[in-house]
C-alpha positions, 0 to 999 in steps of 0.5 A: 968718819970725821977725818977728811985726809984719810985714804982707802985701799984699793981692797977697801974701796973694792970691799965698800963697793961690794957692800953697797951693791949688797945693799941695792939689791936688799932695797930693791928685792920684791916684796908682795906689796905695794906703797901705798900714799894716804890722802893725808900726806898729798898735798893738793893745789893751794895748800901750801902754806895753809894746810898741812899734809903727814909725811906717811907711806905705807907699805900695804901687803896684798890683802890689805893689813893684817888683822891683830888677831892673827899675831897679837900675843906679846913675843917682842917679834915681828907680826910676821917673820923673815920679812925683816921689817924694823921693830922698836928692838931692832932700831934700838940696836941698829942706833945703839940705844941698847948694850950688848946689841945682837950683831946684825940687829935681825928684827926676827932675833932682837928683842931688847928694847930702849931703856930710859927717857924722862920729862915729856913728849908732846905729840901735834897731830891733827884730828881724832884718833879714838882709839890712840891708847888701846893701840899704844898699850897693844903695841907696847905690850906685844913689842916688850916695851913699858906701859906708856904715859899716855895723856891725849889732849884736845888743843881747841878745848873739845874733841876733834873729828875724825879725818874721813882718810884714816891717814891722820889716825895713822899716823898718831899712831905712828907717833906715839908707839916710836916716841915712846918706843925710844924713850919709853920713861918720857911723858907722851902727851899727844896734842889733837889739832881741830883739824890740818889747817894752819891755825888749829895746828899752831894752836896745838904747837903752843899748847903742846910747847906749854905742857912740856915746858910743865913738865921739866922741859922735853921735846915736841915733834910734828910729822907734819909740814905745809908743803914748802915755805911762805915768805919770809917775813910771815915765815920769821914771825912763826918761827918766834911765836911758835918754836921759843918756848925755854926748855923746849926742843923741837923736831920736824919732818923733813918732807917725803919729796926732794927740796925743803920744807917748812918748819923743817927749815926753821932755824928752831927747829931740828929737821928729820930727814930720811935713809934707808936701812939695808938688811942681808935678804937671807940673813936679816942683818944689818949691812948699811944705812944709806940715804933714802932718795926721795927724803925731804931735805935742801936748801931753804928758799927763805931762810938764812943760815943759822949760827949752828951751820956757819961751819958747813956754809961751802955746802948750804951756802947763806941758806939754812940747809936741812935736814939736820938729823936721820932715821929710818923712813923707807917705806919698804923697809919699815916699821911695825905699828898698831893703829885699829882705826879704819884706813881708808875705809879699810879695817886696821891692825898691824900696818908697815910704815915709813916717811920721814913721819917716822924720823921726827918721833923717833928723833925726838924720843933719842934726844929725849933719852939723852937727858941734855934738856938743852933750853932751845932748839938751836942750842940742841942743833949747836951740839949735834953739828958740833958731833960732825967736826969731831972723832966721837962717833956720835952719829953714822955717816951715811956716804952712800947714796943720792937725793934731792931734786933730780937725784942731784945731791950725793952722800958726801963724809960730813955733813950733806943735804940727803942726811944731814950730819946722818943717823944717831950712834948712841945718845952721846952728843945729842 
């Protein structure tokens, strides 16, 4: 992965050839469903910069959710099977968070889930979600996992409303199940903003970055950005009183859509990019991790290079360049939750999601497991670039694929703007 003078065999690249076009054709095989965008990851005209929008897709099934009771017993398996949508057992063996991992990592056949995770999570999400820990507990329970140490706190002292989409309740959900499912010892707090705008979501992020801080130190992640950048002297400003908090690392969604996006692109900040997993239609195994076109993820309009990426400055140039770190975010490869909320008007149960909404917990809870505690941000994305340059095999490289703004950024070996440095391989190096 990390050796650039390396060259493949005719039979190699053939083989590599075979396994990407292998990969395609799981990605687009049809499926009895559609994708369906929530309200609360659209950004609307004069947004940017004041109201913040979730980086959520859904993959809706024809008929809508599918009701708890249909499949709520605790058997670590997908709801439905053969559908080979990622379950916290799956993912866990695919980024070997597990040992002894089944081959292939089949979501109808794994079930040993993350183990580990300490010190605290703190989850900002805007609004209400009423129903945040019967929902975790569901899930936990029917997906083999510990019961969670949940704390919901309200950042303006009171209870939130409700976001009239369900979007935001949804995506709480998200948060809270995947964190914890990747690091199922850590502390969840989950941090309710009054509501999506700027203000009360940087109340949030100060609080949130406060209880964590309390608690041993730990990570904060937002599924959340603003639709871009602001200029930069508004945008350094925020990036110094919101992300600084010693013993704190924070983790941001990358975007849903080509370009970058803020506070991905904070240089304190680790920014969570999307792929795509493809699995064998027939047999559910795993085949390879490519990139997911429609990631957030490019250079910074505003932003200049950290320390952290002067080793990749032929490729981001003197711009920050994000993201940094993948996961899983295809929405039509992905993962099981439990929300029982309305969504849009429509009654939950067990939905399928994806976006790189799914990245920023999952991100946080693998640092989390890790056990560094590192002070800062920066010095946790110092580690993590450091993993591009060596022969450790600390993260997957994902070679293959496009991104970016029209579907201009290539997958290279390295470091590159549809990955980042690519997925986690375990919990060395993070």
């Amino acid at each position: 992965m990390k050796n650039k003078g390396w060259s493949l065999s005719i039979l190699a690249v053939f083989s590599l050839s075979l396994c990407f076009a292998q990969a395609v054709a799981s990605q687009t095989q049809s499926r009895k469903g559609h994708v369906v965008v929530p309200q609360s990851s659209v950004v609307h005209p004069g947004d940017v910069g004041k109201m913040a929008h979730t980086n959520l897709l859904v993959m809706m099934p024809e008929g809508g959710p599918m009701p708890l009771s249909a499949n709520a017993k605790p058997n670590e398996l997908p709801p439905i099977p053969g559908l080979f949508f990622e379950t916290p057992a799956s993912l866990a063996c695919l980024y070997r968070l597990v040992q002894h991992a089944k081959p292939g990592c089949n979501p109808d056949q794994t079930t040993q889930t993350a183990t580990g995770g300490s010190g605290a999570i703190a989850i900002v999400d805007a609004f209400d979600d009423p129903n945040a820990a019967s929902d975790l507990a569901i899930f936990s329970q029917i997906f083999g996992l510990p019961p969670a140490d949940l704390t919901v706190v309200y950042a303006a002292g009171t209870q939130p409303g409700l976001d009239p989409s369900g979007g935001w309740e949804l995506e709480e959900s998200l948060d809270i199940e995947y964190a914890h499912a990747m690091a199922p010892g850590a502390r969840i707090f989950l941090v309710e903003a009054a509501s999506s705008k700027g203000g009360d979501l940087f109340k949030a992020i100060v609080l949130a970055s406060h209880l964590v801080a309390a608690s041993g130190g730990g990570e904060v992640s937002m599924s959340f950005d603003f639709g871009g950048e602001f200029d930069l002297p508004t945008q350094s400003a925020f990036d110094t009183e919101l992300f600084t908090t010693p013993g704190v690392v924070y983790v941001a969604s990358a975007g849903d859509a080509p370009g970058a996006v803020w506070p991905a692109t904070s240089p304190n900040v680790i920014a969570a990019g999307g792929t795509s997993i493809s699995r064998d239609s027939s047999t559910g195994n795993f085949i390879l991790e490519n990139t997911w076109q429609i990631t957030g993820g490019g250079p910074s309009a505003v932003e200049p290079r950290p320390h952290f990426q002067d080793r990749i400055a032929r490729i981001v140039g003197p711009t920050r360049g994000t993201p940094d770190l993948s996961f899983d975010a295809n929405p039509n490869l992905g993962v099981w939750i439990v929300d029982t909320n309305l969504f849009e008007g429509t009654p939950g149960g067990f939905f399928i999601v994806g976006g790189t909404s799914v990245s920023a917990p999952s991100i946080a809870g693998i640092i989390n497991n890790a056990g560094k505690f590192l002070p800062s941000s920066q010095a946790e994305n110092a580690l993590i670039y450091r993993g591009v340059f060596s022969d450790d095999n600390d993260f997957r490289d994902i070679t293959y694929g496009t991104c970016g703004v029209n579907v201009g950024d290539f997958a290279i070996f390295g470091w590159d703007f549809c990955s980042g440095v690519g997925s986690s391989t375990g919990l060395h190096g993070k």
